[in-house]
MDAnalysis code that builds the backbone (N, CA, C; Angstrom):
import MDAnalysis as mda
import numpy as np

u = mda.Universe.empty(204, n_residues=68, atom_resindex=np.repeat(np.arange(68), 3), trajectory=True)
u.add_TopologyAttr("name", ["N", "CA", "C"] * 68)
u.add_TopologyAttr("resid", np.arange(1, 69))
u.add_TopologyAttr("resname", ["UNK", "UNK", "UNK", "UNK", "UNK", "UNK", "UNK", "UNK", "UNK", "UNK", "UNK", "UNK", "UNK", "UNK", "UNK", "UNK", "UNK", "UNK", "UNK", "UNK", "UNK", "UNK", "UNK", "UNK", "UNK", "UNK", "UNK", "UNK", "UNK", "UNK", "UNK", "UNK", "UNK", "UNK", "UNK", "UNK", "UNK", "UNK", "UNK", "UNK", "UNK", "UNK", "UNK", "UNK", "UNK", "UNK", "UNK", "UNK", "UNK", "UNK", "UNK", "UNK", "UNK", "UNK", "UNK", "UNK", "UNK", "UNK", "UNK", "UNK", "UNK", "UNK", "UNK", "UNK", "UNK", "UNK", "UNK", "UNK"])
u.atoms.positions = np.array([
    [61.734, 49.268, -20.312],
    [60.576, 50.124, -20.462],
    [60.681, 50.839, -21.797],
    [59.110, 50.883, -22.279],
    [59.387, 52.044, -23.733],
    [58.444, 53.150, -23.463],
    [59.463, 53.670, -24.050],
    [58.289, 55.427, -24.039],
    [58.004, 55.501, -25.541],
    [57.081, 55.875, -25.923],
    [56.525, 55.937, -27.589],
    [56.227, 57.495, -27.304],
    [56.852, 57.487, -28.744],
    [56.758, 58.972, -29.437],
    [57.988, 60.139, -28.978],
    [59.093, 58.980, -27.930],
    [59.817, 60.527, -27.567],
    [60.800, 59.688, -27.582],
    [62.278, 60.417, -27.490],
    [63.406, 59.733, -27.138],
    [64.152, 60.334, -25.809],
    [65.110, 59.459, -25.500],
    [65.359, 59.826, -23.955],
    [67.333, 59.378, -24.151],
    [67.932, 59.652, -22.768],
    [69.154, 59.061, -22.132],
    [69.046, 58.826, -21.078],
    [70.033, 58.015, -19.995],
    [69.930, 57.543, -18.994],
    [70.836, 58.287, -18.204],
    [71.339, 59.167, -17.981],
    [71.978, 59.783, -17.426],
    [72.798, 58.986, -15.693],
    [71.490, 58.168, -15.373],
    [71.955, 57.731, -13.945],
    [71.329, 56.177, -13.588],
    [71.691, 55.668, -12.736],
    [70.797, 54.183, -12.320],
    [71.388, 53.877, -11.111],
    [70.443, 53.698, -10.216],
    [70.811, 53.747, -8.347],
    [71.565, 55.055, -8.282],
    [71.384, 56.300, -8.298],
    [72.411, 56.929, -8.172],
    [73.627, 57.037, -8.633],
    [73.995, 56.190, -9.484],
    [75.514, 55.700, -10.024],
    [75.093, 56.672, -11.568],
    [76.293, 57.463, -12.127],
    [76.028, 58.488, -13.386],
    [76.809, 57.144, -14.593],
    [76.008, 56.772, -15.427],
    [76.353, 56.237, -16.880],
    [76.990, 56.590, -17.333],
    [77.217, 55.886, -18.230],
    [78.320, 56.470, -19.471],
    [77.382, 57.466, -20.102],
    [77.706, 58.263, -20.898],
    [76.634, 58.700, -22.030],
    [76.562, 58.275, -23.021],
    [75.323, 57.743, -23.353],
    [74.714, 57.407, -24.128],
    [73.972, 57.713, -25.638],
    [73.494, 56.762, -26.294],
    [72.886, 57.357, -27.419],
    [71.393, 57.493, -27.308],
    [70.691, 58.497, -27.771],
    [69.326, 58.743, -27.779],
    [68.522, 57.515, -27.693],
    [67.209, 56.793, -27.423],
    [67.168, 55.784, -27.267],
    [65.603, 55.813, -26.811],
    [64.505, 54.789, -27.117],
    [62.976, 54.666, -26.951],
    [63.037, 53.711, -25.801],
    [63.998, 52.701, -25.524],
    [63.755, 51.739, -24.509],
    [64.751, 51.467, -24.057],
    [64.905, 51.128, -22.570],
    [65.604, 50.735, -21.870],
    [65.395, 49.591, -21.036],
    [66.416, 48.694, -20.732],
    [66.693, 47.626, -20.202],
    [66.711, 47.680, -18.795],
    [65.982, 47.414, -17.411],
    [66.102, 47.333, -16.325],
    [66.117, 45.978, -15.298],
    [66.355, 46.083, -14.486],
    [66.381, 44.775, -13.410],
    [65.429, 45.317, -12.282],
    [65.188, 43.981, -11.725],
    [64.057, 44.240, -10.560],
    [64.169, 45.025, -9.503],
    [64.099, 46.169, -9.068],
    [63.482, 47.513, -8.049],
    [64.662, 47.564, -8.290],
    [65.584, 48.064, -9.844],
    [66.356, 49.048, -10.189],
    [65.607, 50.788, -10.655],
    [66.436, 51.615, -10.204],
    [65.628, 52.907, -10.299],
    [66.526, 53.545, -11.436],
    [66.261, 54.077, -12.369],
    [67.154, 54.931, -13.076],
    [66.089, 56.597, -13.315],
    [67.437, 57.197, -13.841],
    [66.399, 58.528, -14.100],
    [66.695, 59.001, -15.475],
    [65.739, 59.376, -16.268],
    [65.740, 59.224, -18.000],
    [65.862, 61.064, -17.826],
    [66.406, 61.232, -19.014],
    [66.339, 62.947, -19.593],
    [66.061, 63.344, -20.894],
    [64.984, 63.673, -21.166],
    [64.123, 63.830, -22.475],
    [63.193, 65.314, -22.545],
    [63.065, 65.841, -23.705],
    [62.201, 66.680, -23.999],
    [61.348, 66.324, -24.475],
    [59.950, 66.607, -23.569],
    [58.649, 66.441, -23.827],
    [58.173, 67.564, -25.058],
    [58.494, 67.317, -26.042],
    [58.253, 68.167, -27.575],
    [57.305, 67.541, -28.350],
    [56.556, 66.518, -28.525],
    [56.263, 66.128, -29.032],
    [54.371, 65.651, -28.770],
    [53.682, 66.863, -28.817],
    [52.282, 66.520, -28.494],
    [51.438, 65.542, -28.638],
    [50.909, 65.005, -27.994],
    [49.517, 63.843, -28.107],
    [50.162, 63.182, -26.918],
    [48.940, 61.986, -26.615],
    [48.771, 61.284, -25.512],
    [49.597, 59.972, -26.126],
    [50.448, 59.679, -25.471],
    [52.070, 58.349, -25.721],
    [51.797, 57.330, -24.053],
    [52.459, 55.964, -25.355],
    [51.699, 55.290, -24.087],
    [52.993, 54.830, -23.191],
    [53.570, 54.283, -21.911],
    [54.529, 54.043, -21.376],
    [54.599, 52.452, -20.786],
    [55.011, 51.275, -21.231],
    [55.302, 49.927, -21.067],
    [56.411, 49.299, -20.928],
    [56.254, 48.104, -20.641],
    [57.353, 46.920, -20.785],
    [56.555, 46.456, -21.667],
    [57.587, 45.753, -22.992],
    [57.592, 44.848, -23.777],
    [56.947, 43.572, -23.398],
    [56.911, 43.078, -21.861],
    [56.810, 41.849, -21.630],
    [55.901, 41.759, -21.088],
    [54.858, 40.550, -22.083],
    [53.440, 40.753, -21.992],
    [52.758, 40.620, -20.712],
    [53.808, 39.420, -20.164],
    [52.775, 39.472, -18.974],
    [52.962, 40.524, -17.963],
    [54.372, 41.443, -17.968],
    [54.184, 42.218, -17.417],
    [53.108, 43.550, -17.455],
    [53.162, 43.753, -18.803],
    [52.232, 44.745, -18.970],
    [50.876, 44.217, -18.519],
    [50.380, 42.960, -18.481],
    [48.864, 42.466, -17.998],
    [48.975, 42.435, -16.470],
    [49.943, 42.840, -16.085],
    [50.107, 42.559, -14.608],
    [50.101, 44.006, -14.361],
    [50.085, 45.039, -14.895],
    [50.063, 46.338, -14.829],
    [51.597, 47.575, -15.304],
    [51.873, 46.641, -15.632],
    [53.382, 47.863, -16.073],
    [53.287, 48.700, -17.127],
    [51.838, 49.119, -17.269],
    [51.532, 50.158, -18.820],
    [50.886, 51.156, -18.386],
    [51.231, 52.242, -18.978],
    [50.227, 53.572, -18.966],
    [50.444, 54.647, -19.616],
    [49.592, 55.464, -19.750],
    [49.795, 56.707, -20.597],
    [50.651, 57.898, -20.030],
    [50.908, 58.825, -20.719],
    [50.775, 59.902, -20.605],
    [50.920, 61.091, -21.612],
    [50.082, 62.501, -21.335],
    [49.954, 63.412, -22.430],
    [50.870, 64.195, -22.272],
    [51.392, 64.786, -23.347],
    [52.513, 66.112, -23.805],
    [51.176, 67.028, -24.643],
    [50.835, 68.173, -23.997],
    [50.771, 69.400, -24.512],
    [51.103, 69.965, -25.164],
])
């Protein structure tokens, strides 16, 4: 998945805590893997949220969201 316009870490995935990591726009996942990202929303305007992979995104894996 990419988040545009912000950067993030992964702090966790299934519950299991990562290594720590380096700051980072995209991350690598597997199928109905859950992770949880930690980022500051600093950065105003409407950013869009996808997979790289086209047909996923035509299949619906894209969307927005706004920072205030």
């Amino acid at each position: 998945m990419h988040i545009r316009g912000h950067h993030f870490r992964v702090p966790s995935r299934d519950g299991r805590p990562e290594p720590l990591t380096s700051w980072r726009d995209t991350v690598t996942t597997n199928a109905m893997q859950r992770g949880e990202i930690a980022h500051l929303a600093d950065n105003p305007g409407k950013w869009l949220l996808h997979c790289h992979m086209v047909e996923h995104m035509a299949a619906g894996m894209v969307t927005w969201f706004e920072v205030g």
